[in-house]
DOBALO-571967 format. One record per atom (N, C-alpha, C): residue in one letter; x, y, z. Coordinates in steps of 0.02 Angstrom, whole numbers, plus 50000, padded with zeros to 5 digits. Layout:
<rs>
AXYZ/...
</rs>
This chain:
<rs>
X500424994050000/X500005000050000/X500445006250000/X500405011149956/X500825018249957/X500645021650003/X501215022950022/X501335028250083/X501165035550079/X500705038350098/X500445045850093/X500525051350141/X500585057750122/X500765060750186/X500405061950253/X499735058350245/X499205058350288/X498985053150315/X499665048050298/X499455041850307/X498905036150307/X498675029250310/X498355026250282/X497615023150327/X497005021950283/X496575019150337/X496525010350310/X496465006750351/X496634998250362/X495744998450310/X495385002350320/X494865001050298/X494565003050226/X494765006450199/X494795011550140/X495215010350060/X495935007750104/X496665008750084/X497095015150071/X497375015850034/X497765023450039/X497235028450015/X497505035550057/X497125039950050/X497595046850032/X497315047949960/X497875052949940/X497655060349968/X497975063949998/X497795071850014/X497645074049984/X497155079749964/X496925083149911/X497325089849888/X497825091649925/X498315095149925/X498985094049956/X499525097249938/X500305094749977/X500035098250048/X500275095250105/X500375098450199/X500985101750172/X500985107950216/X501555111150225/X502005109650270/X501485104450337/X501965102350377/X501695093850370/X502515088650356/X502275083750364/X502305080350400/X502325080650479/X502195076650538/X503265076850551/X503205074550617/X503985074050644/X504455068050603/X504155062550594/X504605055750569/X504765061350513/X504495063550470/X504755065550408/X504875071750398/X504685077250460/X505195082850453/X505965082050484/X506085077150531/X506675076950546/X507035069950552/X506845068350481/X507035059750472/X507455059650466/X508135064650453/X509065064050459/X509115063050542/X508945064450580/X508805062550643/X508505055950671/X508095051350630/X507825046850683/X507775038450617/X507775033850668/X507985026550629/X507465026550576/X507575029350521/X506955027250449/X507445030550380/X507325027950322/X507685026450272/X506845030050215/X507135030850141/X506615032350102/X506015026850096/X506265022450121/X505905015350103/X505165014550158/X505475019050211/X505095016350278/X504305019050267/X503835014450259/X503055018250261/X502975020650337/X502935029150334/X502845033650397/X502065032450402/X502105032350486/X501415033450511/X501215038650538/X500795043150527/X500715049850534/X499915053950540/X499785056150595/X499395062050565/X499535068650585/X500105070850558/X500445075750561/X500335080750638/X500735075950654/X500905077250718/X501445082150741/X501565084850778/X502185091150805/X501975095350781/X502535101850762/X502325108250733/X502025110750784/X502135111050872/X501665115250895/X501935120850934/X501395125450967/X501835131650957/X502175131951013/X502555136651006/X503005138351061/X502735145451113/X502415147751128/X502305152151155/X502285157151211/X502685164251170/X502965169551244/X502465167451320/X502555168651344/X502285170151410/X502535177351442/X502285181951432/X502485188151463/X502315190051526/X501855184751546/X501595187351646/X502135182451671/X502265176351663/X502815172151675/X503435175751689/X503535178751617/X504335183651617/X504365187551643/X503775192551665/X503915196851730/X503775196651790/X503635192551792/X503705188451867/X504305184051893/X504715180251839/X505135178951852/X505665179251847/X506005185751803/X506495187351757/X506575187351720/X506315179851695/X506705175851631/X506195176751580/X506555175751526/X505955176751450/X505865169751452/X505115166851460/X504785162251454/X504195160651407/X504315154251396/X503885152351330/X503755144951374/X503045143851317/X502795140551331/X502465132851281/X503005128851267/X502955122251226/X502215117551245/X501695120751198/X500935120351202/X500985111751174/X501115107751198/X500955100251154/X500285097151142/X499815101451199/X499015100651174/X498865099551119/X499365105151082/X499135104851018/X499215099650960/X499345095750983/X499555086050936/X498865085050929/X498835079350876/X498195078050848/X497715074250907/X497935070250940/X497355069851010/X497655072051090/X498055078051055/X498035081251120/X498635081651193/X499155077951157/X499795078951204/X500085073351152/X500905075951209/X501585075051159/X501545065951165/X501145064651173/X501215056551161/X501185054651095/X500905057451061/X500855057150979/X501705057050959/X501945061350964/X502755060550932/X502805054450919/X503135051751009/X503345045851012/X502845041550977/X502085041350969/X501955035150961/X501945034550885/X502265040250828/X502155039750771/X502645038850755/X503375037050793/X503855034750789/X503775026750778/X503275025650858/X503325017950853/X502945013550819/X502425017550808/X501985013250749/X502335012950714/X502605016650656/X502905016950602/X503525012050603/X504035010850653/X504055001950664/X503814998150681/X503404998750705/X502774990850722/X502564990150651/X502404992850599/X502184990450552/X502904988750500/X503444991350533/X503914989650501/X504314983750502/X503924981050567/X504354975750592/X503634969250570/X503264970750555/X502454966950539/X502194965350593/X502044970550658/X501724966750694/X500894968550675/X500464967250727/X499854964350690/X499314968350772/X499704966450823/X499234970250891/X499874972750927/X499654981250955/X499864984250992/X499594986151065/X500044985051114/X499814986951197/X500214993651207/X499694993751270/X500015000351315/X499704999651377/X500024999151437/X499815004051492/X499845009951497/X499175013251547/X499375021751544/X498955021551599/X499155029551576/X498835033851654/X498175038351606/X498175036151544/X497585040251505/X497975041951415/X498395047251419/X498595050651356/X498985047051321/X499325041251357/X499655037251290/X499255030651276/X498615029151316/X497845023551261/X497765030651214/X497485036551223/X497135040151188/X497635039851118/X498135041651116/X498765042151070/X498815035651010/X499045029551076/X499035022751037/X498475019250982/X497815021851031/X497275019351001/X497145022450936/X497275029350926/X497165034050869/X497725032250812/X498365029350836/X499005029550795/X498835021150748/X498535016850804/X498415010450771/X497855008650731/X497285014350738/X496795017250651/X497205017550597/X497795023050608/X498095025150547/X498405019550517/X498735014550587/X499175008650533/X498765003650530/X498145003850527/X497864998350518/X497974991550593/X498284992750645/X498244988450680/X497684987750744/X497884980850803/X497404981150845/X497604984350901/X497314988050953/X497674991351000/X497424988851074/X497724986251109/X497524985051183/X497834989751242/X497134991551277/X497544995951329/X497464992651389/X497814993351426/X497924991351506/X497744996651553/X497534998551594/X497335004051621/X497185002951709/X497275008151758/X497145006151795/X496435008651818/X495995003351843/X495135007251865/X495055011551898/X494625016651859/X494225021251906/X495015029051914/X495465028051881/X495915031751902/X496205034951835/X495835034651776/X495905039951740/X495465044151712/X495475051851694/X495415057251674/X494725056351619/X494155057051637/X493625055451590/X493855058451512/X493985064451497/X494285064651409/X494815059851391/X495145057351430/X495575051551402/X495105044751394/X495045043751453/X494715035351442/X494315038851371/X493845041951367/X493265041751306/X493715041551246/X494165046351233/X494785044651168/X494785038351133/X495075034551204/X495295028251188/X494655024751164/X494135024651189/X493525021051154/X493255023351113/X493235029451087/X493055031751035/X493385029750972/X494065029550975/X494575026050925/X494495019250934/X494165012950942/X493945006450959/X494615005551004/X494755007651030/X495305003551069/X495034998051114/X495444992651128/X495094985851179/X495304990151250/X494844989651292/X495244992451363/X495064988151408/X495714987151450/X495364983251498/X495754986051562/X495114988251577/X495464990351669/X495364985451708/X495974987251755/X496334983851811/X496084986151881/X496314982451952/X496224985552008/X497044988152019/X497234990652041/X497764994152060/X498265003152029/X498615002252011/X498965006651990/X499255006351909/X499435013451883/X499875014251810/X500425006851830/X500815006051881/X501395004551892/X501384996451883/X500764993751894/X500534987151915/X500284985551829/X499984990151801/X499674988151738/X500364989551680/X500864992751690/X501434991651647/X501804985351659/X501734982451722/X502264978551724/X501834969151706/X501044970151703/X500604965651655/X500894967151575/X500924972151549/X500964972751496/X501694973451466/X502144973551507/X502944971251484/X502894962851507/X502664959051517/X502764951251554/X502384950151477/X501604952551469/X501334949451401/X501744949251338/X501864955751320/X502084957351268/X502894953151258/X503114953351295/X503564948251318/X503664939551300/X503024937351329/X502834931451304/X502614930251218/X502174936151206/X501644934751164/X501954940051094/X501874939151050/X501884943250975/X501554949050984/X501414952651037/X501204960451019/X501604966351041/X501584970051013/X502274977151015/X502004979751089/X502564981351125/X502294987451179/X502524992351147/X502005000151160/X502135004251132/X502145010751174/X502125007251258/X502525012251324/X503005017351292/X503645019151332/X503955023451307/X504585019351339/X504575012351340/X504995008651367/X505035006151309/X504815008951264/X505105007951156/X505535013351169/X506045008151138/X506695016351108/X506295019851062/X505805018551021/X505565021250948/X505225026750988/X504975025451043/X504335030151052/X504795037851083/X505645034851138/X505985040251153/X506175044051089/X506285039951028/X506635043050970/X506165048650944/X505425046450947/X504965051450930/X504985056850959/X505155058251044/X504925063251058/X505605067651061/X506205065151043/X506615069751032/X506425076050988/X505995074450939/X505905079950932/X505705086250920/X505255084551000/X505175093051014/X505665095251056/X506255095251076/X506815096551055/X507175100351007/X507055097350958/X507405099650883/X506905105850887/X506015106050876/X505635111850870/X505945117650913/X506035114950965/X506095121651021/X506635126251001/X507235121550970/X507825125050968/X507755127750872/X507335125550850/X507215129450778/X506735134250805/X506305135150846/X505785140850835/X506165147850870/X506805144750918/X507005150850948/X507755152250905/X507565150450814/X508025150650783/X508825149250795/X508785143950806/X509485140750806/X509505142250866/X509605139550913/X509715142150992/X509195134451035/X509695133851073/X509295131051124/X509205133451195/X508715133151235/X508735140051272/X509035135951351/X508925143551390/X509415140151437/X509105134451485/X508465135551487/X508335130951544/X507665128751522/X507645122851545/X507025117651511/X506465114051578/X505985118251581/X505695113551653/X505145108851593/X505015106251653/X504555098251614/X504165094651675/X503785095351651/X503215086851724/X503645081151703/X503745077751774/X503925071451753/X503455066451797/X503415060651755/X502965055951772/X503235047751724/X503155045851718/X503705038151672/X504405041551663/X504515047851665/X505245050951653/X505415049351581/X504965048251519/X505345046751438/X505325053051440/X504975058651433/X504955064251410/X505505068151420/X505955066151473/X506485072351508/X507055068151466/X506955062151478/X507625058751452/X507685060251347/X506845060751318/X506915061751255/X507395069651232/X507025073251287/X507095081551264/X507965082551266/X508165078151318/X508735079251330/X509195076751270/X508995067951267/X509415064851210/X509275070351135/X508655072751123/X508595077651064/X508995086251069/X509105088151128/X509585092951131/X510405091351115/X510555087351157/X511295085251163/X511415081251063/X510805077451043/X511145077350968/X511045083750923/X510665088250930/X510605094350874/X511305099950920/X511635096950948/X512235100350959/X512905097850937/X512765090650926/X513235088650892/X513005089550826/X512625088950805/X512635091750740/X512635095450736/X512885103150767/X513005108050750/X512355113850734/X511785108750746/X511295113450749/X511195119750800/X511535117750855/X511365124050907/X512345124250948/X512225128750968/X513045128251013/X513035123751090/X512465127751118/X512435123251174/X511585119251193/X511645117451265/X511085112151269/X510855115551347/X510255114651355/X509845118151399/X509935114951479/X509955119051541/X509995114651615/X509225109351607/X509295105451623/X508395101751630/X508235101251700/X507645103251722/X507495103451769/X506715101151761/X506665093851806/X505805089851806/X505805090951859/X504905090951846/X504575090951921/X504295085051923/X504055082751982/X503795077651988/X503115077652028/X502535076952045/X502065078052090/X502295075252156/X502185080052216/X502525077552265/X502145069852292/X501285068552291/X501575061652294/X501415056952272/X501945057052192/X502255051552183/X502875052852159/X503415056652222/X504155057852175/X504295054052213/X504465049652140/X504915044352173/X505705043752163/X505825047752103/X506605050552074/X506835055852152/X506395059952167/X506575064052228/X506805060152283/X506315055852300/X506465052352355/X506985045452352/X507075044452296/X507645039052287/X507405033352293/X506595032052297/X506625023652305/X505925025352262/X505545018252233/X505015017352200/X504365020352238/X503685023252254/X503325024852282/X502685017452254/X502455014752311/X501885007852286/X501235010752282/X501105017752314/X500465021052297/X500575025852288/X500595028552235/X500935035752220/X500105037352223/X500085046152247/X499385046652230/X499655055952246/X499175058852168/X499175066152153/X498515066552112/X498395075052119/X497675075452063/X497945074251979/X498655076651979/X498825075451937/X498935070251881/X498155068551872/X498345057051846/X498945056051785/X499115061251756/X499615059651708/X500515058051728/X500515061451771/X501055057651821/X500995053751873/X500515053051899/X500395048351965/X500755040051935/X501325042351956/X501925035851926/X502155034551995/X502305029052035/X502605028752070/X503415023452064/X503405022851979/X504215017251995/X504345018951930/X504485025751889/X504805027251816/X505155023851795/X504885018951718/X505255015251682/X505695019851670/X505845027051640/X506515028351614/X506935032851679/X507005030351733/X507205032851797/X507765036151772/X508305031251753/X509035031251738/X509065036551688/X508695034551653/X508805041551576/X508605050051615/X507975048751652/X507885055151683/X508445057051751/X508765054951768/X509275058051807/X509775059051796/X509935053251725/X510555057451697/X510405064251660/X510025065551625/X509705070151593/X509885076251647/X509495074751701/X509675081051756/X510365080051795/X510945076651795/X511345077951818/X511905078651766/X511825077251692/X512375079251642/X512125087051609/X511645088451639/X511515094651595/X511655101551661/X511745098551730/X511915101451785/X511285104651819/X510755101851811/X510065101651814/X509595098151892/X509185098751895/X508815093651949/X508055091651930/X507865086351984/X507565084151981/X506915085552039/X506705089652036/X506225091152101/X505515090252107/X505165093552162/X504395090152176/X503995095052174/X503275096352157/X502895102852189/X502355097752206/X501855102452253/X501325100852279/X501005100052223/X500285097452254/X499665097852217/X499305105952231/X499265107452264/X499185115152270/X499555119352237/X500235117052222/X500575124252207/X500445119552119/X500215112552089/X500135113052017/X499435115252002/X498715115852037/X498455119352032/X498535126252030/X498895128552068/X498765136452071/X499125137951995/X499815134851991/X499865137551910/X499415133651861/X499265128451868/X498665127751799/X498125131851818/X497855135351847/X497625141351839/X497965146451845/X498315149051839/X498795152951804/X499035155951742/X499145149851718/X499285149051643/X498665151351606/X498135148551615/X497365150451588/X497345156751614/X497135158851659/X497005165551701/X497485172351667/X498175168951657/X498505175851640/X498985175651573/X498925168551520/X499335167151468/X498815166051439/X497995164351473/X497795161651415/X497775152551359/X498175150051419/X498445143851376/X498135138351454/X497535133851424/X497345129351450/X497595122951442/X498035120251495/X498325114451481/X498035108251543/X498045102251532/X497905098151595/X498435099351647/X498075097551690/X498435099051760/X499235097651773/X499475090451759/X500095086751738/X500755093251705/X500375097151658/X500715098851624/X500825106651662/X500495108351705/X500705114651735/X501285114951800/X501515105951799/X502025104251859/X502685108051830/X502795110351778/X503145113351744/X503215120451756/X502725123051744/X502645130651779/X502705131051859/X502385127151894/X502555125351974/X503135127351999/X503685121151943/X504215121051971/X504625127951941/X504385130051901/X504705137051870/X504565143751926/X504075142751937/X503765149552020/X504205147952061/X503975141552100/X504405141152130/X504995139552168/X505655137552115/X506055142252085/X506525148652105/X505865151252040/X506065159252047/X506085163352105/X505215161652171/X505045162552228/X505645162852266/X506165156452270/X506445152652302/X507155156652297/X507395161552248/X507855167152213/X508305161252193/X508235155252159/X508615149552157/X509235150752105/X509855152852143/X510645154552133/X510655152652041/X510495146052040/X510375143351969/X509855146251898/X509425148951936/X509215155151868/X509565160251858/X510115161751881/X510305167251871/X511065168251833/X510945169551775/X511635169451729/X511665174351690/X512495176251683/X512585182051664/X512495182751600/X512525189251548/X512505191051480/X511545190351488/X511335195251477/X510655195151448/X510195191551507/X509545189751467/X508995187251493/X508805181151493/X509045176351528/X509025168951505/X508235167551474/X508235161051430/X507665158451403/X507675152851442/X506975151751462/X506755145251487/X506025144151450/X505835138251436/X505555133851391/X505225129751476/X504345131551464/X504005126851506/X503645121251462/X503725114351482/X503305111051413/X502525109551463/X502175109751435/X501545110151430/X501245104051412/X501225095951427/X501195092051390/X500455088951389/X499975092151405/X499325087951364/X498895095051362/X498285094151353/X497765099651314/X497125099151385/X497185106251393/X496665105751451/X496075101951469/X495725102251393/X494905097251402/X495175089751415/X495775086751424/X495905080351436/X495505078051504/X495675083551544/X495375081551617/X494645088851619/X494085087151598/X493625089951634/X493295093551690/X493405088751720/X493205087051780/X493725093351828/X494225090751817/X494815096651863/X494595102151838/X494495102951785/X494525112051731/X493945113851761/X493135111051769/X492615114751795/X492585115951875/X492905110851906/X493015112551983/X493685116651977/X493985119351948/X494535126651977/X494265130351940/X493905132051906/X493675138151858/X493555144351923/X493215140051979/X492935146852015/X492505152651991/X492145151051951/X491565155651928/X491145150451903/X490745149951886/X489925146951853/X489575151451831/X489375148251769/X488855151451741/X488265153751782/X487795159651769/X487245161351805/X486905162451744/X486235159851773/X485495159751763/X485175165851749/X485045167851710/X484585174551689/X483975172751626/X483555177451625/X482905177051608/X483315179651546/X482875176551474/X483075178651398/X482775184251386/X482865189951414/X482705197251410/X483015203351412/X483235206951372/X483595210151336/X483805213251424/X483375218051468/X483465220951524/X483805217251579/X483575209051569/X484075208151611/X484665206051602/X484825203251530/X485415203451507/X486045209051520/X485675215851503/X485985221151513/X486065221851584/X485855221351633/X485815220951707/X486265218351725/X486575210351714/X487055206151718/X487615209351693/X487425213051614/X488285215751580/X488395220551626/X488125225451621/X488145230851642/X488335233051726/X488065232451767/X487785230051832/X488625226651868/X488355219751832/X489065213551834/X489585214851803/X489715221751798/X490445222251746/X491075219751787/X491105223551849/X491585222651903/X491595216151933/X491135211951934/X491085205651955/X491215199551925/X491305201051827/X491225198151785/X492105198551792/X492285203551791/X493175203551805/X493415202051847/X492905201051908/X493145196751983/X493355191351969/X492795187751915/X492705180451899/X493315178951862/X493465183351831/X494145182851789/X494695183351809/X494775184751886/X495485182451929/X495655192951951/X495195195551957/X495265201751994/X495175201452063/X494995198652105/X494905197052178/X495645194352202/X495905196452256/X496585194852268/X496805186552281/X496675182952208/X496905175352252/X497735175352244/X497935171852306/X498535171652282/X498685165552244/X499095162252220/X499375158052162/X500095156652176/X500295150552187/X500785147052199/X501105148252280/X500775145652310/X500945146752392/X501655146452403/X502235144152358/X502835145452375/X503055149952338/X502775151952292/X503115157152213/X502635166052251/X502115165152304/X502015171152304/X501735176052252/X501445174052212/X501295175552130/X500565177252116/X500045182552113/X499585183852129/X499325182152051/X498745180452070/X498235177651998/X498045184251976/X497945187352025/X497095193052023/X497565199251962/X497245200951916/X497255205451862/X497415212451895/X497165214551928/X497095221251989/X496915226351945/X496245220551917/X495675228351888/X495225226851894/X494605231751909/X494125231951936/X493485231551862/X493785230551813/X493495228751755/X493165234051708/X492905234851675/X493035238551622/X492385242851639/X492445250551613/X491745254551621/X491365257451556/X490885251551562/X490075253851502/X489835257251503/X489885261651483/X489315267451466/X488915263651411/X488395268751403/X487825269951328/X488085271051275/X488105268551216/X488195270251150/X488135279151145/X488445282251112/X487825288351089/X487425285851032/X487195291551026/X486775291350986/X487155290250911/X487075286250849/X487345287950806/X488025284650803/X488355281650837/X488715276850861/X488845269750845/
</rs>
């Protein structure tokens, strides 16, 4: 079957684009980089390409010019796509026929969507009752098989490395080199969007730890190739509880709101600490309070809605900064730090409508009282919008509230 840039449906057969993509997914924008040859049929739905974006309440709050590596933006919704369009694209290279995964939610949603494109079967392992309602639905919406478990992420990976093991089906964890190879590179993106440069400091959620160990292995090679001069400090967070890299031993009930890391024994342990100790970097923890207060944060004052997981990044960036930590501070200019952002807010629901802190209100469909509410509710409507003094990040000291009292309506004139 010919290989297309939009890759193929098992049900259909090839499906030609009706126009060239300008962008054609990561395997094949940066295939001098990763194990594939002209020959290799890529699996793709043009995945990466996502943005990088300033953060200017960030940067003046904390010094540093900060941006913000949005991975929401992948085709279902976090950077699990890279990697897994890496590894499909050998699973079908190697002929396998059914693919597994354990997760904590975003890599079934990922797998299940990646094994449409190659035509394969996808089994997820999952643990019950303990993931993120927009994930589980993903995964069944894309037919994925799911079968939840009683226990933990930690308990349902180590079913699904013993099977896959025994049996002819690919794991497609991130305990695949293919799937680390994928996510190198957003990596490569970060350090092309801030034109040739890789910036100085890289925070990241950690949770299985592939992500810290990919970003890293994808910095340290676009420096040997001469793509950039140098390579960024890395600094993961971990939810405090389940750091288990912090605390030095495996955690058997890791438990945070955060379900995308609630890891308590990281398959890529080793990769994530070297990562933070060759780049002169660490490995640290924030609360669940202080990753709420910046995932509302980020929304409240960037604008950029990410799942909760992914604001352990900004956490650890407050506080940090809060903390006047000796290590942000380097001479010549304004250092760049890069927060990654790694799934898309509507993943978790449920968290996003319980921190909103405002609700919709009830009014009669009548022009007067509409206007009553605008008008009336102007100042209250900007309360709702983070003008009331909350504070935000109990160790970073970092106030949410806008400190305006919201905007003043007058009447049209006349003629107006």
């Amino acid at each position: 079957m010919a290989d297309t840039q939009s890759g193929e449906s098992s049900q259909t057969g090839p499906i030609a684009p009706s126009k060239p993509y300008p962008w054609p997914g990561v395997v094949r924008a940066y295939a001098p980089f990763l194990p594939v040859n002209e020959d290799t049929r890529i699996i793709t739905l043009l995945e990466g390409n996502t943005p990088l974006i300033p953060a200017p309440y960030l940067s003046a709050v904390t010094g540093l010019d900060v941006y913000l590596k949005f991975e929401g933006a992948n085709p279902t919704g976090s950077f699990k796509d890279r990697g897994m369009a890496m590894a499909m694209t050998k699973a079908v290279e190697d002929g396998a026929t059914t693919v597994m995964c354990a997760s904590t939610g975003n890599t079934s949603a990922s797998a299940a969507a990646y094994a449409v494109r190659a035509g394969l079967r996808c089994v997820v392992v999952l643990p019950a009752g303990k993931i993120a309602l927009g994930k589980l639905a993903q995964a069944l919406v894309y037919g994925a098989e799911v079968l939840a478990i009683p226990g933990n992420f930690d308990r349902a990976l180590e079913i699904a490395r013993e099977l896959t093991a025994k049996y002819p089906i690919t794991l497609v964890n991130s305990v695949n080199p293919y799937r680390i190879e994928g996510q190198t590179t957003a990596a490569y993106e970060v350090c092309d969007a801030l034109r040739g440069r890789a910036p100085d400091y890289l925070f990241i959620p950690v949770g299985n730890a592939g992500n810290i160990t990919a970003y890293w292995k994808g910095f340290t090679r676009y420096q040997r190739a001469g793509k950039v001069d140098g390579t960024p400090m890395m600094l993961g967070f971990e939810a405090e509880g389940s750091a288990a890299l912090v605390r030095g031993a495996p955690i058997a009930e890791p438990e945070t709101i955060a379900t995308a890391i609630r890891i308590g024994n990281p398959a890529s342990w080793q990769g994530a600490v070297g990562a933070a100790r060759d780049s002169g970097g660490t490995i640290g923890s924030v609360t669940d309070d202080e990753i709420l207060e910046a995932y509302r944060l980020i929304a409240r004052r960037e604008g950029v809605m990410a799942e909760p997981a992914s604001a352990a990044s900004v956490a650890g960036l407050l506080k940090m900064a809060a903390g006047g930590d000796a290590r942000l501070r380097r001479a010549g200019g304004k250092p760049v730090a890069v927060c990654v952002l790694t799934g898309n807010g509507l993943k978790d629901p449920d968290i996003a409508v319980a921190q909103a802190r405002n609700t919709p209100k009830t009014v009669p469909a009548e022009l007067d009282a509409i206007a009553e509410a605008v008008l009336g509710g102007a100042g209250g409507a900007a309360r709702g919008h983070g003008s009331g003094a909350e504070s935000v990040g109990g160790a970073s000291g970092v106030s949410e509230a806008s400190g305006t009292g919201g905007p003043s309506l007058a009447p049209r004139k006349a003629g107006k």
